[in-house]
C-alpha positions as CSV (number, residue, x, y, z in Angstrom):
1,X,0.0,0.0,0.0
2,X,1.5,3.8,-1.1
3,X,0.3,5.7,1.7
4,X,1.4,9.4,2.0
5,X,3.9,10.4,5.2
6,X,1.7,10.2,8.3
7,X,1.5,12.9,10.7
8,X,3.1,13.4,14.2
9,X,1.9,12.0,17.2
10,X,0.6,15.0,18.2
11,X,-1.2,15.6,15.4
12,X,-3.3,12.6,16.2
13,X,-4.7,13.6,18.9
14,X,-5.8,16.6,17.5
15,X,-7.4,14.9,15.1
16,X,-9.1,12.6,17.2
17,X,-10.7,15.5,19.1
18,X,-11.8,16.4,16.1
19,X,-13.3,13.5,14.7
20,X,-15.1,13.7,17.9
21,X,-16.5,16.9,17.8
22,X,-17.7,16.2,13.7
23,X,-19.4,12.9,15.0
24,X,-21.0,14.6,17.6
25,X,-22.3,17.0,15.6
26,X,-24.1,14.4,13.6
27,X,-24.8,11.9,15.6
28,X,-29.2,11.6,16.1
29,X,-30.9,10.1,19.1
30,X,-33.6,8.2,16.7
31,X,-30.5,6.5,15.2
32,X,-31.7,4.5,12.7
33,X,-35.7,5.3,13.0
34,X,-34.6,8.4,11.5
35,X,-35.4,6.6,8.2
36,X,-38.8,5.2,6.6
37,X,-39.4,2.7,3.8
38,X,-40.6,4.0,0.7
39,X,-43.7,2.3,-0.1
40,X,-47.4,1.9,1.4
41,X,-47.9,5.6,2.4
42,X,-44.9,6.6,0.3
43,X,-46.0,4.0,-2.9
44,X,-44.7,6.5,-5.4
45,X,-41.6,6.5,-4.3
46,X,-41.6,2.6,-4.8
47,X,-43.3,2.0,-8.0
48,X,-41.7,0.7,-11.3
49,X,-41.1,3.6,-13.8
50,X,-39.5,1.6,-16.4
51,X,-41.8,-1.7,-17.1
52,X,-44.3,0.3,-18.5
53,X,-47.8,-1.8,-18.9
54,X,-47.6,-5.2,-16.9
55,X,-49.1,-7.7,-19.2
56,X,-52.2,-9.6,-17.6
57,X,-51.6,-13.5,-16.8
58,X,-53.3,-16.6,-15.2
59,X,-51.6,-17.3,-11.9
60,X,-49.6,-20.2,-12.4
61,X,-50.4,-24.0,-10.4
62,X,-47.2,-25.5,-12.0
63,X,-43.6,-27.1,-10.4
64,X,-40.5,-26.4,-10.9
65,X,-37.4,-28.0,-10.1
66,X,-35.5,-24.7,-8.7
67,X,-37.6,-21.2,-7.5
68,X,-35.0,-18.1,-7.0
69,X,-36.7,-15.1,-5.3
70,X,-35.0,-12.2,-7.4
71,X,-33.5,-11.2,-10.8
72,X,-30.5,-9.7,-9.6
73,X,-26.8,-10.9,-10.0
74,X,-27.1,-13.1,-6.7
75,X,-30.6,-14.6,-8.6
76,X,-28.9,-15.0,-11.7
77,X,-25.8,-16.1,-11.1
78,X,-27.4,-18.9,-8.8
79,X,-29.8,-19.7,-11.8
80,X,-27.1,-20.0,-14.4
81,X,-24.7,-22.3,-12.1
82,X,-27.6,-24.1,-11.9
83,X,-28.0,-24.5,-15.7
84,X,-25.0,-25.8,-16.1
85,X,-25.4,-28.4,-13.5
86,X,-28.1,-29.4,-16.2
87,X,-31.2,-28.6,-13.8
88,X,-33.4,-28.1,-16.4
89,X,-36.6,-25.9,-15.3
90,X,-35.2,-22.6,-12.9
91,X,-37.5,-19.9,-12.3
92,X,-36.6,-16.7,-11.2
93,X,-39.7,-14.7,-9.9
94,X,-38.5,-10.8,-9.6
95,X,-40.8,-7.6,-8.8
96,X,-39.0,-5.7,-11.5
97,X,-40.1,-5.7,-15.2
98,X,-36.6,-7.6,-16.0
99,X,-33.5,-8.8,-15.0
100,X,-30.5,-6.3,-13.2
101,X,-31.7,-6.0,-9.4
102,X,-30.6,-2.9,-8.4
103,X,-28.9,-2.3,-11.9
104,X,-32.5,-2.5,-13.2
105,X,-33.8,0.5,-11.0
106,X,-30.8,2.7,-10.1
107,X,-31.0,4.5,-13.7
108,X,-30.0,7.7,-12.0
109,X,-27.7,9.7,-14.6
110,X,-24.0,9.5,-13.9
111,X,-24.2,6.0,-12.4
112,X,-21.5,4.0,-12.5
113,X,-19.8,1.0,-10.7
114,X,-17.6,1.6,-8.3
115,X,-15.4,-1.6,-8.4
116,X,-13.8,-2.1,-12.0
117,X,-15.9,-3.6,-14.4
118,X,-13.3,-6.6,-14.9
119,X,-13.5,-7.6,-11.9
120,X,-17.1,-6.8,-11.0
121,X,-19.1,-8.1,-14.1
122,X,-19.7,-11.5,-13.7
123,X,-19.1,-14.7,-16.0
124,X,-17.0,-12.5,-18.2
125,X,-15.1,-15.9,-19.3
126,X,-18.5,-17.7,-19.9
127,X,-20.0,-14.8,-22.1
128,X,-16.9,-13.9,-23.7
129,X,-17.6,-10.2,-22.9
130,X,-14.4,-7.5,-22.4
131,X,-16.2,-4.4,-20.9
132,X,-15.5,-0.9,-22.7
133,X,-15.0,0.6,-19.4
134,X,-12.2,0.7,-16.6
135,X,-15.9,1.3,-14.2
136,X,-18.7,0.7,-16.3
137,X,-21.5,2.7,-16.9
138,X,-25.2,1.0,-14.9
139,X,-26.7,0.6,-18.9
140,X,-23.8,-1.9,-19.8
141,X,-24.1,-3.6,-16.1
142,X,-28.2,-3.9,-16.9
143,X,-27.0,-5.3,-20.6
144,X,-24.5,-7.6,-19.4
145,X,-26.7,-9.2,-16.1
146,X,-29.7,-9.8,-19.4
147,X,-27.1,-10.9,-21.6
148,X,-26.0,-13.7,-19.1
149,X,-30.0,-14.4,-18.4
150,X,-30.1,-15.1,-22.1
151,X,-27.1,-17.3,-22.9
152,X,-28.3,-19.7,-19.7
153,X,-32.0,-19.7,-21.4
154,X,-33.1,-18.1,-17.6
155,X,-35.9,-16.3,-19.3
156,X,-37.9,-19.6,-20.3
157,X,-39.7,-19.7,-16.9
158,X,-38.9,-16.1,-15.4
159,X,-41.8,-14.5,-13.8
160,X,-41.4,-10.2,-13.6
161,X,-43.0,-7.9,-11.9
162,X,-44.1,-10.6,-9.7
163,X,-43.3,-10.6,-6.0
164,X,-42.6,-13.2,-3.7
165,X,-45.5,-12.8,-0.9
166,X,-44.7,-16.1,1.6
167,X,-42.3,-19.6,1.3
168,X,-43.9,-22.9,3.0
169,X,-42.5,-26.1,3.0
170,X,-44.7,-29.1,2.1
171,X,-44.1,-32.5,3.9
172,X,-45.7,-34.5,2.1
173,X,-44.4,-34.0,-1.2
174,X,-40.8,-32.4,0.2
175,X,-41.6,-29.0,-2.2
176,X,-41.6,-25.2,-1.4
177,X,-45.1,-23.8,-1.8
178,X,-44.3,-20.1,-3.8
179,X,-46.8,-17.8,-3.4
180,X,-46.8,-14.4,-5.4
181,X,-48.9,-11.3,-5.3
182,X,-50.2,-12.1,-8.4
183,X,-52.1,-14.7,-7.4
184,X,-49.2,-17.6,-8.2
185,X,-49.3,-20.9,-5.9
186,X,-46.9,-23.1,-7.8
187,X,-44.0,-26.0,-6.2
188,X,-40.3,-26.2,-6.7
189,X,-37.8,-28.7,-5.1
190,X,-35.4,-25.8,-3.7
191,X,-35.9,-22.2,-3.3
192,X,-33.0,-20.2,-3.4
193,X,-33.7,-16.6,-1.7
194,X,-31.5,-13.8,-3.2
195,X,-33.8,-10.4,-2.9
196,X,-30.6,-8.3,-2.1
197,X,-28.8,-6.3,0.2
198,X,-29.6,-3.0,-1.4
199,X,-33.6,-3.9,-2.3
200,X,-35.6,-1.6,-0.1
201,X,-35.4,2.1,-0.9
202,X,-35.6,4.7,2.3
203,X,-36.2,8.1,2.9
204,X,-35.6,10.4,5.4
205,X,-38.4,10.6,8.0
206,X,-38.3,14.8,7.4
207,X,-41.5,16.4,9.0
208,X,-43.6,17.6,6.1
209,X,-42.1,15.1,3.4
210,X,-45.9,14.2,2.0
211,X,-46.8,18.3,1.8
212,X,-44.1,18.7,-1.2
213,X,-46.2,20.2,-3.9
214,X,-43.0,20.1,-6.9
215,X,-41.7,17.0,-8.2
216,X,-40.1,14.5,-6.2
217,X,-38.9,11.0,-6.5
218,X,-36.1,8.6,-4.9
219,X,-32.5,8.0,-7.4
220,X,-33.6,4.1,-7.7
221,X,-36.9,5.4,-9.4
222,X,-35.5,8.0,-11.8
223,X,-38.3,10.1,-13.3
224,X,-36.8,10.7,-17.0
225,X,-40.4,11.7,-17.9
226,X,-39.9,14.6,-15.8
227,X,-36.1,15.9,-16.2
228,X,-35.8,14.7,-19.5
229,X,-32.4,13.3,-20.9
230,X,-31.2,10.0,-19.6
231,X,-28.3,8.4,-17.6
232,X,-25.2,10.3,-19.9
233,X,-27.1,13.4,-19.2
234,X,-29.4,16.3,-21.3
235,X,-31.8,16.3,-19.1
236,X,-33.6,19.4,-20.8
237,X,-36.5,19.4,-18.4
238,X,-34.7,21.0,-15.6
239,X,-33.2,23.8,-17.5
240,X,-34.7,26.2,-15.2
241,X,-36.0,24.3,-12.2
242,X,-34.4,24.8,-8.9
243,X,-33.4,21.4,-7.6
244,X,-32.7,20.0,-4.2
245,X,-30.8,16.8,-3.5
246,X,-30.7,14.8,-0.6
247,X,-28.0,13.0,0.5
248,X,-24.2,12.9,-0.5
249,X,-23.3,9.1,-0.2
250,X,-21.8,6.9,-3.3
251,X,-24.7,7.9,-5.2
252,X,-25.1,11.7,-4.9
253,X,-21.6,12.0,-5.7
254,X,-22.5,10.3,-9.0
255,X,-25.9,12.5,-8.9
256,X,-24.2,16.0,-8.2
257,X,-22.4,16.7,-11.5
258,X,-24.9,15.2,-13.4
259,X,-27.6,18.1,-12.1
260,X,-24.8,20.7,-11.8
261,X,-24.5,20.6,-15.8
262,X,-28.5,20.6,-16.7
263,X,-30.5,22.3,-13.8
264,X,-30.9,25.7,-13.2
265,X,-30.1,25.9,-9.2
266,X,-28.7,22.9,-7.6
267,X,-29.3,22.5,-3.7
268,X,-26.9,19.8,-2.5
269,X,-27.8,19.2,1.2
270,X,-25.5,17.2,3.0
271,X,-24.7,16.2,6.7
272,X,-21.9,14.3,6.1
273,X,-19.7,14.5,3.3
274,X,-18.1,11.7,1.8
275,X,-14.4,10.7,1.2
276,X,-14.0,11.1,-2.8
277,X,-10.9,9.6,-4.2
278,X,-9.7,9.7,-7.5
279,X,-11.4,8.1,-10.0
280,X,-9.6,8.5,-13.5
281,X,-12.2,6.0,-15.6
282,X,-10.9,5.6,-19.0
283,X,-12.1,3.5,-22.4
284,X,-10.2,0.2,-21.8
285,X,-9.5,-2.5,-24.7
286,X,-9.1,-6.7,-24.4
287,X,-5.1,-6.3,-24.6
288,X,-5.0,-3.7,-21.6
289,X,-6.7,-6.3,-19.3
290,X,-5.0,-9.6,-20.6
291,X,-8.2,-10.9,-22.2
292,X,-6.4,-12.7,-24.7
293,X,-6.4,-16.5,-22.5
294,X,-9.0,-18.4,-21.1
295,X,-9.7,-17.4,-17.2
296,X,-8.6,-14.1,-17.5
297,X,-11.5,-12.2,-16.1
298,X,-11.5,-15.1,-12.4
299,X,-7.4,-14.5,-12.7
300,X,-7.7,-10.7,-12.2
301,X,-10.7,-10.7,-9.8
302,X,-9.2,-13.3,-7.3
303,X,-6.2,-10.8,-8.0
304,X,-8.4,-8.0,-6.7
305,X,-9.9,-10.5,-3.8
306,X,-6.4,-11.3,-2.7
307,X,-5.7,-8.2,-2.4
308,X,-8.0,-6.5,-0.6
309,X,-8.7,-9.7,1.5
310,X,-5.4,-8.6,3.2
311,X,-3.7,-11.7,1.6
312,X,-0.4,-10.9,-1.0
313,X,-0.2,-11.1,-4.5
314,X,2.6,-11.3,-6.5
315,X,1.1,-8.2,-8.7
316,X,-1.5,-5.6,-8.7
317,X,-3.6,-6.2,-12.0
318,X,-6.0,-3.9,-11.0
319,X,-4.2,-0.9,-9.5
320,X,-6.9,1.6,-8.3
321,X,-8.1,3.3,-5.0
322,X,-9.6,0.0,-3.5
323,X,-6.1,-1.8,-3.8
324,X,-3.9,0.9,-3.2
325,X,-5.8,1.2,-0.1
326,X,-6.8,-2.1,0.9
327,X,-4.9,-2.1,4.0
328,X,-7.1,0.3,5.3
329,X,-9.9,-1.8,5.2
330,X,-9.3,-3.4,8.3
331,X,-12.2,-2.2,10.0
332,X,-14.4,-2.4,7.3
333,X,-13.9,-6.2,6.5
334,X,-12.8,-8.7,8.9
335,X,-10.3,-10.3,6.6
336,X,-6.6,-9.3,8.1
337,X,-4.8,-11.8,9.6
338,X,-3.1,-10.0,12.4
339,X,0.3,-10.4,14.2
340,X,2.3,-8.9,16.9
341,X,1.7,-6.6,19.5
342,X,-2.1,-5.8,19.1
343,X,-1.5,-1.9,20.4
344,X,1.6,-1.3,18.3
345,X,-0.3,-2.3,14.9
346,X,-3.6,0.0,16.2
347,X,-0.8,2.7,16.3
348,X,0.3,2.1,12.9
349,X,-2.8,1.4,11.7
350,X,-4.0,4.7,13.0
351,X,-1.4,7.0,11.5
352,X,-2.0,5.4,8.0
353,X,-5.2,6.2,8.5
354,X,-4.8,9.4,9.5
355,X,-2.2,10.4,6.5
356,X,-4.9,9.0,3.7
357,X,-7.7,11.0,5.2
358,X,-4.9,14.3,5.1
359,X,-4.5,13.8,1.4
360,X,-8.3,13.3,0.9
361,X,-8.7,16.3,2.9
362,X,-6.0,18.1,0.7
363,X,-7.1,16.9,-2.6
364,X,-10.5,19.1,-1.6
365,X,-8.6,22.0,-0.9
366,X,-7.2,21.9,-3.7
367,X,-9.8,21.7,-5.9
368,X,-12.6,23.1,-4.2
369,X,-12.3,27.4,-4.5
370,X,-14.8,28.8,-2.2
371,X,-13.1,27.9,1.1
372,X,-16.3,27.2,3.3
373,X,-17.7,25.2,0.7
374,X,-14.0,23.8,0.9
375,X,-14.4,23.3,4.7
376,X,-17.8,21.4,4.5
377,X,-16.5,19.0,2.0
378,X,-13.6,17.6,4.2
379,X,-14.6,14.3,5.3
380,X,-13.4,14.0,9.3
381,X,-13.5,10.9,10.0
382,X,-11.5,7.6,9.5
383,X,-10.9,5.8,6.4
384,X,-13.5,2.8,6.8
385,X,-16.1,4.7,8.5
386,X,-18.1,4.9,5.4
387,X,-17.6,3.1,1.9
388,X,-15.0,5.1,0.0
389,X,-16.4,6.9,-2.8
390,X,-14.3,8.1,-6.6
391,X,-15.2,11.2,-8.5
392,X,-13.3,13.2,-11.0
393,X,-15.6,15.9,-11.4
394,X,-17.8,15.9,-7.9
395,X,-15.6,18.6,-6.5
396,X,-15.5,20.4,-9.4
397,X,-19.4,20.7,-9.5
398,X,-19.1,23.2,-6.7
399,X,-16.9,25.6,-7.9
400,X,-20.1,26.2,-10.8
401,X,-22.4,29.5,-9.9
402,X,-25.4,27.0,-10.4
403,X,-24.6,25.0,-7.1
404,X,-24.8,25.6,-3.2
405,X,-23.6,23.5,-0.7
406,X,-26.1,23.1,2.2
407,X,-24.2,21.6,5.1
408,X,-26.7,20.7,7.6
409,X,-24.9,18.9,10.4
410,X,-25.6,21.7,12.8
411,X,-29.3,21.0,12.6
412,X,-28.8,16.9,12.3
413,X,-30.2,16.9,8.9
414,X,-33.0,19.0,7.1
415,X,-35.5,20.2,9.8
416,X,-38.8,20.4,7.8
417,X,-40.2,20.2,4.5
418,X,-42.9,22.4,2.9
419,X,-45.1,23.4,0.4
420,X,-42.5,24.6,-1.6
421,X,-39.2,23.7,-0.1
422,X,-37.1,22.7,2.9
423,X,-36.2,24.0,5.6
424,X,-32.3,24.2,7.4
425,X,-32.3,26.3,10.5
426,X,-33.1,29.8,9.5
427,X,-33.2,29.3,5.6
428,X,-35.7,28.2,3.5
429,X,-34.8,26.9,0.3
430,X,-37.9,27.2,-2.3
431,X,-37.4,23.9,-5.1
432,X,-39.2,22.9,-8.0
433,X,-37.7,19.6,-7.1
434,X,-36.5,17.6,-4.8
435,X,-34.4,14.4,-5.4
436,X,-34.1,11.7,-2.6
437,X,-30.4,10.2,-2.9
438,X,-30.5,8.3,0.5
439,X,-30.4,4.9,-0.4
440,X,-31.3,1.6,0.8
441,X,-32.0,-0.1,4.1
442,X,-28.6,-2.3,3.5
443,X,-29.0,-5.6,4.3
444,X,-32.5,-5.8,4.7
445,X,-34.0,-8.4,3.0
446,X,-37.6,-9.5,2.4
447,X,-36.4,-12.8,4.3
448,X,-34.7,-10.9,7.1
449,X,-37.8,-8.0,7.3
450,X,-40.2,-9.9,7.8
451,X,-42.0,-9.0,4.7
452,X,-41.5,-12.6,3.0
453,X,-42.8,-14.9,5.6
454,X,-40.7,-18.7,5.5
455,X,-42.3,-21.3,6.9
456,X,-40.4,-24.5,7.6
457,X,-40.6,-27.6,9.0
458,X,-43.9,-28.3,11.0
459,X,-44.8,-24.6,10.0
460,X,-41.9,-23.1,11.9
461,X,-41.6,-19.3,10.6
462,X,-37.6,-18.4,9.9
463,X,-37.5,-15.7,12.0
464,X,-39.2,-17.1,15.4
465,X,-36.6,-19.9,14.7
466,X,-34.0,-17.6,15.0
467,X,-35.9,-15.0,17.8
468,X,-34.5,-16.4,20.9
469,X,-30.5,-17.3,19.6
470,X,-30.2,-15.3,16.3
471,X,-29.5,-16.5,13.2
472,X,-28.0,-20.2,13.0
473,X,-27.1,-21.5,9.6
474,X,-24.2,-23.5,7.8
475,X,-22.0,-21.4,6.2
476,X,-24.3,-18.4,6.0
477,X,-26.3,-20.5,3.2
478,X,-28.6,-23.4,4.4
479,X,-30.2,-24.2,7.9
480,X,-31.8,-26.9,10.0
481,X,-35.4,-26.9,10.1
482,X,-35.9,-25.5,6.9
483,X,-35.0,-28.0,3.9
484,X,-34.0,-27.3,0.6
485,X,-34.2,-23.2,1.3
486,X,-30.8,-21.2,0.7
487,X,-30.1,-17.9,1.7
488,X,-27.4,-16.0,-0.6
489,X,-25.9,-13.0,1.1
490,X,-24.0,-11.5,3.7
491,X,-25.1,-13.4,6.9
492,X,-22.4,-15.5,8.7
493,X,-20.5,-15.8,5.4
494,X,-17.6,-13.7,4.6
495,X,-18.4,-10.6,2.2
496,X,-16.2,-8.3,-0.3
497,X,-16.4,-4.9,-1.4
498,X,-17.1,-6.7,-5.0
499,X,-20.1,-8.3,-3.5
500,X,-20.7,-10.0,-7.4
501,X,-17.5,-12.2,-7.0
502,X,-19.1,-13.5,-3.7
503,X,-22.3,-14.1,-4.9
504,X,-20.7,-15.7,-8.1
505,X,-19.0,-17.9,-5.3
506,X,-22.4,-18.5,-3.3
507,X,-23.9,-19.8,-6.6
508,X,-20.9,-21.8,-7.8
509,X,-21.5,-23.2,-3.9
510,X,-25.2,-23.8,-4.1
511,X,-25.2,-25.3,-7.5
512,X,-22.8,-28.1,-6.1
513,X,-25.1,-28.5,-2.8
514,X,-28.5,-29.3,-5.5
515,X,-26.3,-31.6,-7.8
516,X,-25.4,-33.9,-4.4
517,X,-29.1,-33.7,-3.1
518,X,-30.3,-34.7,-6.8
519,X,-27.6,-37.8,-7.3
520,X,-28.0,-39.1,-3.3
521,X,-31.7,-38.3,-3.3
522,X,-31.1,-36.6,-0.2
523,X,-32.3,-32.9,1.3
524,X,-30.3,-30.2,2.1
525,X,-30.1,-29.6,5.3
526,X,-27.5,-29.3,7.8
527,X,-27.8,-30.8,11.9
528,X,-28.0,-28.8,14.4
529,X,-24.4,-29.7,15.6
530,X,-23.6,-28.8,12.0
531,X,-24.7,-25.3,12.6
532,X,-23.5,-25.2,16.2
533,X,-20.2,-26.4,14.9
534,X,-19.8,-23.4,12.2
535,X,-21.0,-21.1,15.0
536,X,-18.3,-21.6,17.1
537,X,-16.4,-21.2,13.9
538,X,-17.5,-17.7,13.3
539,X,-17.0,-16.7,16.8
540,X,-13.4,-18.2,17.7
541,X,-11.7,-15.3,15.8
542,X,-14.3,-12.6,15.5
543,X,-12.5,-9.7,15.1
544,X,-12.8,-6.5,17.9
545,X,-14.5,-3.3,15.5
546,X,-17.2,-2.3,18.2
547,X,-15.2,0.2,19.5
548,X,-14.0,1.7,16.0
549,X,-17.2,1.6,14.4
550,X,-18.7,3.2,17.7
551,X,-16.1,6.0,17.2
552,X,-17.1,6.9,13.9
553,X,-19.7,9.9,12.3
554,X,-22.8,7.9,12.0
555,X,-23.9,5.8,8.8
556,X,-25.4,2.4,7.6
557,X,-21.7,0.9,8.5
558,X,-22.4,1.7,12.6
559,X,-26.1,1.7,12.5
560,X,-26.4,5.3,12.4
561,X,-24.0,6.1,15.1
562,X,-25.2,3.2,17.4
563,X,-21.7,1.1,16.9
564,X,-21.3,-2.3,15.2
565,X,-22.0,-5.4,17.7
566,X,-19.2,-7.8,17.9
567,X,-20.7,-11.5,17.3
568,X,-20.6,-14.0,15.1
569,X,-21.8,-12.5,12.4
570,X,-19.1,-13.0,9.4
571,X,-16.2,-15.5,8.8
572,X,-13.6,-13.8,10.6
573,X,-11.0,-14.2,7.7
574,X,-12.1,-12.7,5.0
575,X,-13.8,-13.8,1.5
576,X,-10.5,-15.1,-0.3
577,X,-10.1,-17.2,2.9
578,X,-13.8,-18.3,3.0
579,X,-13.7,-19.6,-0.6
580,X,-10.9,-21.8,-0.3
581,X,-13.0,-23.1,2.9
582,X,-16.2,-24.1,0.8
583,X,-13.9,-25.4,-2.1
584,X,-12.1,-28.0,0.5
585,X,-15.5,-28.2,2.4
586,X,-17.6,-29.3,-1.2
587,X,-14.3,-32.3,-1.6
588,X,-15.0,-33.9,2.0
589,X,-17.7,-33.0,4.0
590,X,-20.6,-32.3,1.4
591,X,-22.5,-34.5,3.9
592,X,-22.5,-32.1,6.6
593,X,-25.3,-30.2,4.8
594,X,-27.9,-33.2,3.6
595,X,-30.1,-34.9,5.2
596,X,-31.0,-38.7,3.7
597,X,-33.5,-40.1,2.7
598,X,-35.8,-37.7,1.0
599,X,-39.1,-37.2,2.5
600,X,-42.4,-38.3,0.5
């Protein structure tokens, strides 16, 4: 890791007063009820803008051998692995009006990944697609997750705009019963759940919200009909609308410039900036990422894995902000294996921080030429307190006549909205519009809400399973009580900040679990001691981040300010650790997770 000089002892404590005072200012007693979900009272917020008219159809009373609850990556990856374990009929039932997840509704212009698209688009060997981008633009993301739906045939049985309403396990016949709010009732042999861990849009729980009388909508529900233009820009609508923007996460950054070049005012409210890195995206060809050999595309991203896994790699292949500053991760991922003398490498590992969030700070300086604008945009905080964003031209947006800064930590967010605008302490700002860039209730599933009820064995609901102990599974995936149901995710696994390459792994993983349940006959489903076993597992090594993540300006990485529980919630050694552990695990002790004979 390049990492600029660090700063003097002293200087850290000064800076940790500071970080003090900035998270302080921030920091809400609602926590995390400061937040709503957009839909029932806010359905508009929610709705589909881009399926147009949803075709009428007879609810379906058929079976299936494999039911996947979402059309995202996680869905389709687990879909296609499943194809080419030769199980023939896989339906993938998704409330959008196609395949993408959240590449299907976050449209917003300017969106791009944030992971290089080498590394991030999935089954690049399989398709034989070379992305045109270093970070790839959402359109081509959207393109790529239909074009892999269509070379594994995964829109034979697909059923959109359809949602999942309740899973229950049959006895008798040892089937899933998949109900849908379209009236569906039909019977598959497993049911794989991947709805997501960015699936449920949120907004802010701002007095006033409903008496807006402009335009208004949330980023994952862009409303081109409205500003005109589409995600590369001309957005002619808004040529003289006054605009207000909500949040200044991974998205707005995207958002900002976007607006700053086609609306007439720009309001960027913000209460706490982000970290914005450099991003220098660039056209790429086949021969600048080695595709010229089979396995290129899994070389370079276990490359990228390695590396920000904490492992070493002989090479760098990637060679952007995420591995330059992988080390700094630590707290973000519990994936480094460390040595020594715990309260020498916290000192170390402090002044690193400290000297990449300097040069952060600097880089705004310099670009940023109104110097309280300038002062507002420094993030103060440490490194892996919030998900690193890249920008080129977000800093430059605010040096334009057309956009103000709104910083409003002071008053914990935006007080009030009215009629015609919002409301920050003593100013009210009138808008023609106001844009909702605040995300998603991360990790909050359907499964894990509540909203999809699972019943299991003897009518067991997942959650009261799991009410008195918390979650219990095998490897994050599969759990007693409830047969032939997988869970992909984040939950007692090991995750990645290219969450596609550990889905891609999930699927690889689940495929192999329903090709040794089909040849031995058998159910998935792990013992209890199985579960208790890889428990115990989780929480030998669990790594100590309360008390960093505790320390930190609030976000969805402390639970809005509340600190991160230690537990045994993730493999404590990372994803490039984890995925040797399931390949070993699938070559001796597939057993661990079936359960022979089959029922019925």
């Amino acid at each position: 890791m390049t990492i600029p000089r660090a700063p003097a002892a002293g200087d850290l404590a000064a800076l940790r007063r500071r970080y003090r005072i900035e998270r302080e200012r921030r920091v809400r007693p609602d926590g995390g009820r400061q937040y709503q979900a957009a839909d029932a009272e806010f359905g508009t917020y929610a709705a589909d803008p881009y399926a147009g008219a949803v075709p009428e159809r007879e609810p379906l009373r058929d079976t299936v051998d494999v039911a996947v609850v979402g059309g995202g990556f996680g869905g389709i990856l687990a879909g296609a692995r499943m194809r080419q374990q030769g199980v023939e009929r896989v339906r993938i039932v998704e409330k959008g009006g196609d395949f993408g997840g959240t590449w299907y509704w976050n449209r917003y212009p300017g969106i791009h990944c944030d992971i290089e698209s080498h590394v991030y688009l999935p089954m690049l060997d399989e398709t034989g697609y070379v992305p045109k981008w270093k970070y790839a633009p959402g359109e081509e993301i959207r393109l790529h997750a239909m074009r892999i739906a269509q070379r594994f045939d995964l829109y034979a049985h697909a059923l959109f705009s359809t949602t999942v309403t309740s899973l229950a396990w049959d006895e008798a016949s040892a089937s899933w019963i998949v109900a849908t709010d379209r009236g569906d009732s039909f019977r598959a042999t497993y049911v794989v759940t991947a709805t997501g861990t960015l699936s449920e849009p949120k907004l802010p729980g701002i007095p006033g919200i409903k008496d807006f009388k402009g335009h208004t909508f949330h980023t994952s529900r862009w409303d081109y009909a409205y500003t005109g233009g589409a995600p590369d820009g001309g957005m002619t609508g808004l040529a003289h609308k006054r605009v207000g923007l909500v949040g200044t996460g991974a998205t707005g950054v995207q958002v900002v410039p976007m607006l700053a070049e086609d609306a007439g005012h720009v309001y960027v409210f913000q209460r706490t900036p982000s970290s914005v890195d450099v991003r220098a995206n660039c056209p790429t060809t086949a021969r600048d990422v080695g595709a010229d050999h089979d396995g290129w595309a899994r070389e370079r991203r276990e490359n990228f894995l390695r590396i920000v896994s904490g492992e070493t790699a002989d090479r760098d292949l990637v060679a952007d902000g995420w591995t330059e500053s992988a080390a700094l991760l630590e707290k973000l991922l519990p994936s480094f294996r460390r040595q020594g003398d715990r309260r020498a490498f916290e000192a170390e590992y402090e002044a690193a921080d400290a000297a990449k969030m300097n040069e952060l700070r600097a880089r705004v300086e310099r670009t940023v030429t109104d110097r309280d604008t300038a002062e507002k945009l420094k993030p103060w905080y440490r490194y892996a307190c919030k998900r690193p964003a890249f920008s080129d031209h977000y800093y430059p947006a605010f040096n334009r006549g057309n956009v103000t800064l709104v910083d409003t930590a002071d008053t914990h967010g935006i007080e009030r909205v009215t009629e015609h605008g919002v409301v920050v302490g003593d100013t009210a700002y009138e808008l023609d519009c106001l844009i909702f860039a605040t995300g998603f209730s991360v990790g909050v599933s359907g499964v894990h809400s509540g909203k999809l009820p699972v019943h299991g064995r003897g009518g067991t609901q997942l959650l009261h399973a799991w009410a008195r102990q918390g979650p219990r599974t095998l490897h994050g995936l599969t759990s007693h009580g409830f047969p032939n149901l997988i869970q992909m995710g984040s939950l007692q696994n090991a995750s990645s900040v290219n969450f596609t390459h550990v889905l891609d792994e999930q699927a690889v993983h689940i495929a192999a679990l329903v090709a040794a349940a089909e040849a031995r006959a058998a159910l998935i489903e792990p013992s209890r001691r199985t579960e208790d076993a890889w428990l115990a597992t989780l929480a030998k090594d669990a790594p100590d981040h309360a008390w960093f993540h505790a320390e930190c300006t609030p976000g969805y990485y402390n639970r809005e300010g509340g600190g991160r529980p230690n537990g045994p919630s993730a493999y404590p050694h990372g994803a490039f650790a984890f995925h040797e552990l399931l390949k070993r695990w699938r070559e001796t002790s597939m057993d661990e997770a079936l359960r022979s004979p089959r029922a019925g």
